[in-house]
Every structure is written in structure tokens, then in C-alpha cells.
C-alpha positions in Angstrom: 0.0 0.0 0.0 1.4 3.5 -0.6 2.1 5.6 1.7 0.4 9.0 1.6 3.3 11.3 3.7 3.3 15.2 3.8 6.4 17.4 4.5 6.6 19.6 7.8 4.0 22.3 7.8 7.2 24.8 8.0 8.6 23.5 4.9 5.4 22.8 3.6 4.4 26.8 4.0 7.6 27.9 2.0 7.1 25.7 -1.1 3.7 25.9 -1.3 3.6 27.0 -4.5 5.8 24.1 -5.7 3.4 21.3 -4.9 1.2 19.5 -6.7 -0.2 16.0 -7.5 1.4 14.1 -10.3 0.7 10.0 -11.2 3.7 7.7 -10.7 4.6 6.6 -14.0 5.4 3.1 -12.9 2.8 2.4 -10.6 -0.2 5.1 -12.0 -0.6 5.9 -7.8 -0.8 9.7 -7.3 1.6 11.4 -4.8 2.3 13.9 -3.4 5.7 15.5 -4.8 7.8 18.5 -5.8 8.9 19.8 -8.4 11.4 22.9 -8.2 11.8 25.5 -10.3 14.5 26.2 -12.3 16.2 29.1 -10.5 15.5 32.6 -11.9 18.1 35.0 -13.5 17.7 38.5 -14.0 20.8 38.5 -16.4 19.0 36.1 -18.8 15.7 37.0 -18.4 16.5 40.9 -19.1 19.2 39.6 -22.2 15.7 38.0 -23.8 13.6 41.1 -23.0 16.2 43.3 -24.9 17.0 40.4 -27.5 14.3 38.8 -28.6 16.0 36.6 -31.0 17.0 34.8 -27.8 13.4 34.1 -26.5 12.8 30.6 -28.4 16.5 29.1 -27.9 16.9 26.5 -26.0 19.9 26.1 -23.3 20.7 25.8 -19.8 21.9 29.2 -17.9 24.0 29.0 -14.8 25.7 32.2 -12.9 28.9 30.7 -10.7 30.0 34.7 -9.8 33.9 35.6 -9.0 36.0 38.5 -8.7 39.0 35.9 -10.6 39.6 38.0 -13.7 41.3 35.0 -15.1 37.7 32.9 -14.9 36.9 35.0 -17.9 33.2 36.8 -18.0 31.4 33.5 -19.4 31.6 30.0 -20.6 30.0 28.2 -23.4 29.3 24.6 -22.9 28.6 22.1 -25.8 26.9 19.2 -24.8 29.1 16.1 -23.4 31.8 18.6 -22.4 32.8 17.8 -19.3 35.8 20.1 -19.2 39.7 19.6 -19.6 41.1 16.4 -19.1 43.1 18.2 -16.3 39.8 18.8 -14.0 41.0 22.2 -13.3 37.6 23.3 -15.1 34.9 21.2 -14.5 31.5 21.4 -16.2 28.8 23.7 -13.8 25.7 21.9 -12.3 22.8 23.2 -13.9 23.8 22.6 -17.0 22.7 19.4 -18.0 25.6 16.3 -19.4 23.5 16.3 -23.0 22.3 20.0 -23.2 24.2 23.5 -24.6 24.5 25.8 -21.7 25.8 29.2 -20.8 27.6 29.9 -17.2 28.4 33.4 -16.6 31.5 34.5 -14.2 32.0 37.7 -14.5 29.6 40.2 -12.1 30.1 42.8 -15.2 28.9 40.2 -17.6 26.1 42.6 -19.7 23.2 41.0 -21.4 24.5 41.7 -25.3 27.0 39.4 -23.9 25.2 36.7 -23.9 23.3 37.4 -26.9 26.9 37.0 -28.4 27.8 34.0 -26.4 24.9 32.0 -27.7 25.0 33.5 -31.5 28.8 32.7 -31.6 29.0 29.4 -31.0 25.3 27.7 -31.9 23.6 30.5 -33.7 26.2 30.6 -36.7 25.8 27.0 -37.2 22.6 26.5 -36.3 21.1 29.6 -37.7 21.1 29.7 -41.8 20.6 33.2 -42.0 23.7 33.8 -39.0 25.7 31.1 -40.7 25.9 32.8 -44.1 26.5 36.1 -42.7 29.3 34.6 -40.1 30.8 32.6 -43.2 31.0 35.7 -45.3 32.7 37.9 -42.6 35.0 34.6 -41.9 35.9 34.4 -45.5 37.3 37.4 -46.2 39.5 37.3 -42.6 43.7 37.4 -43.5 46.1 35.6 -42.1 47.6 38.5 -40.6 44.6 39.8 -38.8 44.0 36.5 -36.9 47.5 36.0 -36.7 48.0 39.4 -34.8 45.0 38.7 -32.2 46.2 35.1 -31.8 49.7 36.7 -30.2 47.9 39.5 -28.5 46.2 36.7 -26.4 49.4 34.5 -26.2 50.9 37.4 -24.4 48.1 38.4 -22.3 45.6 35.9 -21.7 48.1 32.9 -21.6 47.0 31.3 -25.1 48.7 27.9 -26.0 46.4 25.6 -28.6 48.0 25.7 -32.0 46.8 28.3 -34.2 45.0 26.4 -36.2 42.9 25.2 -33.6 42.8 28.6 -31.6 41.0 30.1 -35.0 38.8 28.2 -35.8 37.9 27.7 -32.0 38.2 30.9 -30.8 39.7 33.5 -32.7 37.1 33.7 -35.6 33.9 33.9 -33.3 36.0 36.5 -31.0 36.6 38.8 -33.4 33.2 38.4 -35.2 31.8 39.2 -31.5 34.2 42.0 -30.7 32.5 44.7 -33.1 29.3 42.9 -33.6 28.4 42.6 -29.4 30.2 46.5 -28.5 33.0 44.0 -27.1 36.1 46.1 -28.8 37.1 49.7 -28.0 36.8 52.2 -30.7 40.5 51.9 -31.2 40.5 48.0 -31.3 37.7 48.3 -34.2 39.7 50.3 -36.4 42.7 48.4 -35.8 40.7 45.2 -36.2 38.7 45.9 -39.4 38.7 46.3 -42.8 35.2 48.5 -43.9 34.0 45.8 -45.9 34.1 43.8 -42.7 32.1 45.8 -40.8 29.5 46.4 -43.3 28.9 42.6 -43.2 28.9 42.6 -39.3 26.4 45.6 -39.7 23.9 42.8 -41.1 24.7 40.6 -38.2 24.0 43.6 -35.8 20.3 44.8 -37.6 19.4 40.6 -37.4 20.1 40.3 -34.2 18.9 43.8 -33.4 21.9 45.1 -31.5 22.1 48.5 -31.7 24.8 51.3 -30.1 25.3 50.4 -26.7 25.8 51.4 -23.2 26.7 49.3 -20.6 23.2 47.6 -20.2 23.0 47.0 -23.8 20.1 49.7 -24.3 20.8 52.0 -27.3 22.7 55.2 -26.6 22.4 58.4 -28.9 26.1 59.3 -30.3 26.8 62.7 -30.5 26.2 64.6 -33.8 29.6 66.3 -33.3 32.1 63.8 -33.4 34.7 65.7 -32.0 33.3 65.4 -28.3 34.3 61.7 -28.2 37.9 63.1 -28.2 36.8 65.5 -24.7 39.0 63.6 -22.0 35.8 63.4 -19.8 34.4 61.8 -22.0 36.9 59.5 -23.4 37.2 58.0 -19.9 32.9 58.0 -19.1 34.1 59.9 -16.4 31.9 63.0 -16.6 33.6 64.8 -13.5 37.1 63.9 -13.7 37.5 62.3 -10.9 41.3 61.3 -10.0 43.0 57.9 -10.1 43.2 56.9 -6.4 43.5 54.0 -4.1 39.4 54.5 -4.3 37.8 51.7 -6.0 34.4 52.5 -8.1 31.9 50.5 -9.6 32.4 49.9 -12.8 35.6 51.2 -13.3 37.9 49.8 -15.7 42.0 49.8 -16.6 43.4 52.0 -19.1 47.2 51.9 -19.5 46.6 54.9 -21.8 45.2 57.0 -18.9 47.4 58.0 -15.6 45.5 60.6 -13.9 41.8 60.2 -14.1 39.5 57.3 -13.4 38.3 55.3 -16.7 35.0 53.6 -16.1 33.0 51.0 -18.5 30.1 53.1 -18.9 29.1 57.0 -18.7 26.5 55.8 -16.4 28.9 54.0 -13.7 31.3 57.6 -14.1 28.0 59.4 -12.7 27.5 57.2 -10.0 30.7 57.9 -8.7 30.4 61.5 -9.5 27.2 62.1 -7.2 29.2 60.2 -4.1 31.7 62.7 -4.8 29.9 65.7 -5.1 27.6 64.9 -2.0 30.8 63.8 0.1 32.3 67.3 -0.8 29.2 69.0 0.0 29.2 67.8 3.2 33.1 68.7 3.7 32.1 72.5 2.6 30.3 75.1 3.6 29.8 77.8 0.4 30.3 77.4 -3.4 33.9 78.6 -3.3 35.2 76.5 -0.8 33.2 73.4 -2.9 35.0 74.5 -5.9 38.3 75.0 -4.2 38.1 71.3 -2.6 36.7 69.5 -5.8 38.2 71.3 -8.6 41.2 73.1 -7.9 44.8 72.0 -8.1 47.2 72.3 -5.3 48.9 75.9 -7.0 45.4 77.2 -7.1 44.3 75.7 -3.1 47.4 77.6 -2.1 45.8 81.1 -4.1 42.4 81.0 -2.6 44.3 80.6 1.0 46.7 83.7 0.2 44.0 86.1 -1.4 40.3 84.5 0.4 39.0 83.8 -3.3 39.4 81.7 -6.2 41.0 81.8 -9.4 38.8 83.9 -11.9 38.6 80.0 -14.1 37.5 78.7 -10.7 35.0 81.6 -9.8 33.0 80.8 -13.4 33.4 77.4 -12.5 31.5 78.0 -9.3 29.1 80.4 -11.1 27.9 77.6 -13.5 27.2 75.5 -10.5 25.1 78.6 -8.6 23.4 79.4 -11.6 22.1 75.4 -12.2 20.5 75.8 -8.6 18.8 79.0 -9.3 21.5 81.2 -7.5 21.2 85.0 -8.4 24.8 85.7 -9.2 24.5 89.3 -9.7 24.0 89.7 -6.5 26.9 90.4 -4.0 28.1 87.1 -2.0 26.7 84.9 -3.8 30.0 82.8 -3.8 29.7 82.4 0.0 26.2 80.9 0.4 26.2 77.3 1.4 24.6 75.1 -1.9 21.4 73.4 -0.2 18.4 71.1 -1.3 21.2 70.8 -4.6 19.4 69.5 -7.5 22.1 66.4 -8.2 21.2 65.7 -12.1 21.4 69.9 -12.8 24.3 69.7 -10.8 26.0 67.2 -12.4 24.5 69.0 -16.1 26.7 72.2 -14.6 29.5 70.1 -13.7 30.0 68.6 -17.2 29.7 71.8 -19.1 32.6 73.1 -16.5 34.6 70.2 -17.3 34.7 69.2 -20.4 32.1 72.0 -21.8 28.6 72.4 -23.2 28.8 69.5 -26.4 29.8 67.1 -23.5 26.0 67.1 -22.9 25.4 65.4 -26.4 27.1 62.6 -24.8 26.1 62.7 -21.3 22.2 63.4 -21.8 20.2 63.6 -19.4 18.8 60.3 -19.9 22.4 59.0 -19.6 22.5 61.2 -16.1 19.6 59.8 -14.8 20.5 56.0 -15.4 23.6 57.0 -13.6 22.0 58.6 -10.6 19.3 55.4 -10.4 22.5 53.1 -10.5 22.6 54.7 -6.3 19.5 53.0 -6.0 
């Protein structure tokens, strides 16, 4: 006779809404049972809101997090892959012995990521209109070009499979993922490229619907005047300049190019950091000129506004475009001395860029851009 059993009522309680009755398939006796969800990812789930090419494909998704840059930001698993002979990587649970599956590392790991993840290695097989577009872009690759990336991650990533096997492994669907998934800086692209390449990677980016990006993968507007890009501020996505320290932001990324300002992956992270900033040196000060002379000066002009009780004229306009983004009078007589109050943080920050880096800044940091920084605090 079988048994008819029932969990603690405390358990019972918190997976209550994964019971239900279900026949035995031997015996055709109904039991009481579980069955437990697969475990919900807000990574995935937002990668197939913004991608929707990725909402009928079929694979296993597992996050194993770690701060180990040498982990890599994600793995793609082919079915029967157990991992290197070695054991030092060893498949993930959750992805199932006879199923494709994607296990993300990184904590950065951005949803276009995975969109390229899965379109790299099954979408350009699987996929006839991929595959054609992937064996176009592949066909007209040099020997040189592949060549030249497979050194670059000899010497930095530790690359040792023969070429052969490295390009055909790796080194094609990288570089077809570097433009195509905003993986490669702007420099890397031209250096990476030829223009007929990327006008075929163009039709892999309008398939797959991947537009500009920022560091969510949600389309960005790029500034009509190209010049700006070259504005250091906004080289770095750092809107306020913020100097390297021992300080370690969100978001911020390594920039051998760069040795006095913080470089961060996305405008949005360099405005998180800017409002902590601002609102730690708010609280430090106790007028607009001393704010200015505590963020923004140099140690030559600190050591002026101590000898002569006022800033630099370059520093006094600075401090003006900050007054005037509060709704400061600044005709009137000591308004440099007032204490900033109730600040309005995005105008703020608006005033800040066009001090910095100046007003065509703002067709890069707009205030959508600004916003998504400040709810990044959140």
C-alpha cells in the first residue's frame, strides 16, 4: 500500500507553491511531490527582453559569480563537455551532461554578452541566416589579422592551442563578437577591421537587433559632433574627472593609456561615482567657493584662494555655472559664499559637465544618460 506522507507544515508553508499532484509513471498511484523550479536569473531574463531573437533558444543558464579576472566573463558549454582532461575546469551543475548551456562568471557580464555567447558558437551554425552572414565575414579574414589577435592573447591571456585550432575555435567567433556585441574599443575596431568587414557585421548587428550600446546594452544616442568623443571626460565616461586613487568605483575599468583620471566602463557608472563625490564634498564645505576649491582646484590654485580669500577667476566661473544650475542670483553680492542646499544632483551634475569638459559634453552625457547613472545609487 502506498504511503500518503506530507512534509513539515514549516517547509510545507515555504514551497507551497511548488506542490502539486502528479501519477507515478510506474505504478499510476498519485503522490504527493515537488517539483522545483529552475532558478531565476535576472541577467538572462533581461538579455531576452532586450534580444528577442534569444526568447525561443533553447539552453541551460548557470551564474557561478567571481571577482578571478582569469575565470573570464562567461563560458560556453557544448553538450558532453565535461571540461579539460586536467579537472582544473569542470562542467557547472545546472547545465545538464547532454544540453548547450551558458555559465556566466564575470559580475560585469552585460546582457549583449550573452546574446553574443549563444550566436557565436550555436547561432552561426545553427542559424542559416547567421551562418551565411558569419561565413561571409570569416571568408574574407587574413592571415595577418588572426594572426595578430592570436599573439595579443598569447601574451596576455596565456593562449597555448596551435593556431589552427585557436582560430577556428576561438579566434574567428571572437573577433566576429568583438564589433558585432560592443565587445572592442573604438580603437581596437579600427585596428581590427577592414570597412567591408564591418559592413557585413552591420547585417549581423540589424538581425540580431543590437544597436549602439551602453553598458546595459540599451541603445545610446552618439553625438552629432564627433569631436566630443575626443573631450578627455568623455573618453574615460568619467563625466567629472575624478582622480586615479587607491578609491575603488563600480564599474571602473583599466586604461594603460590614462594615468591621472579614473576610466570607467560606462558613462552611467562615471556618474554614480560623480554624485558620491559631489555629495561627500558638499558635506566637507560650507559655500560654493570653498566646494570649488576642494573639488576642482589643483594644489597651486588651493594655495591662491588661501593667500588672497578667493578663487581663481577660471574657478569663480566654474563655481558660477554651478550657482546658476541651482537658481543662484549671481549678480547679486556674495553669492559665492552661500552654502549650496536642497542641490538639484542631475542639474548639478549637467553644470558640472559643461565646466569640465564643456557644453557639447551634454550630447554625450544626456540627461537620460545622467539619470540612469543617478538610479545606479539606488
Amino acid at each position: 500500500m502506498a504511503n500518503d506522507w506530507t512534509l513539515d507544515p514549516a517547509i510545507q508553508s515555504e514551497l507551497s507553491d511548488k506542490w502539486y499532484d502528479q501519477p507515478d509513471v510506474v505504478t499510476g498511484i498519485k503522490l504527493n511531490t515537488i517539483t522545483v523550479k529552475p532558478k531565476e536569473y535576472e541577467r538572462l531574463n533581461e538579455a531576452k527582453r532586450q534580444y528577442p531573437y534569444l526568447q525561443d533558444k533553447d539552453f541551460d543558464y548557470v551564474e557561478n559569480l567571481t571577482d578571478d579576472k582569469k575565470a573570464g566573463y562567461l563560458e560556453f558549454w557544448e553538450p558532453g563537455d565535461e571540461g579539460p582532461p586536467d579537472g582544473s575546469v569542470k562542467r557547472p551543475e545546472g547545465i545538464g551532461i547532454d544540453r548547450m548551456g551558458i555559465e556566466v562568471r564575470n559580475p560585469d557580464t552585460r546582457p549583449i554578452d550573452i546574446l553574443g555567447d549563444y550566436a557565436s558558437h550555436e547561432g552561426i551554425y545553427s542559424d542559416p541566416k547567421l551562418k551565411d552572414i558569419y561565413d561571409r565575414y570569416t571568408s574574407t579574414l587574413t592571415d595577418k589579422q588572426l594572426r595578430t589577435k592570436y599573439e595579443y592573447e598569447k601574451k596576455n591571456y596565456g593562449e597555448d592551442r596551435p593556431f589552427e585550432q585557436w582560430a577556428e575555435r576561438s579566434g574567428k567567433p571572437g573577433m566576429f563578437r568583438g564589433y558585432t556585441f560592443d565587445q572592442f574599443s573604438e580603437d581596437e575596431i579600427k585596428e581590427a577591421y577592414t570597412n567591408e568587414q564591418l559592413k557585413i557585421l552591420d547585417e549581423a548587428k540589424k538581425y540580431l537587433g543590437v544597436k549602439k550600446l551602453n553598458y546595459e546594452g540599451k541603445d545610446v544616442t552618439i553625438p552629432q559632433n564627433k569631436e566630443v568623443l575626443n573631450v578627455r571626460n568623455v573618453k574615460n565616461n568619467n563625466l567629472g574627472n575624478i582622480k586615479l586613487t587607491s578609491d575603488k568605483w563600480q564599474g571602473m575599468v583599466d586604461n594603460p593609456d590614462e594615468k591621472t583620471f579614473v576610466t570607467f566602463k560606462s558613462p552611467e557608472y562615471g556618474i554614480r561615482a560623480l554624485a558620491k563625490v559631489v555629495q561627500a564634498n558638499l558635506n566637507a564645505t560650507n559655500s560654493y567657493e570653498t566646494y570649488v576649491n576642494r573639488y576642482a582646484s589643483e594644489p597651486n590654485e588651493q594655495e591662491y584662494f588661501e593667500k588672497n580669500g578667493k578663487l581663481m577667476p577660471h574657478l569663480e566661473n566654474y563655481a558660477k555655472l554651478l550657482a546658476e544650475s541651482q537658481g543662484i542670483d549671481t549678480s547679486k553680492s556674495n553669492w559665492i559664499k552661500q552654502k549650496p542646499s536642497n542641490i538639484d544632483m542631475k542639474t548639478w551634475i549637467k553644470a558640472t559637465a559643461r565646466a569640465e569638459g564643456g557644453e557639447d559634453t551634454l550630447s554625450y552625457f544626456t540627461d537620460d544618460v545622467i539619470q540612469k547613472g543617478l538610479d545606479l545609487l539606488k
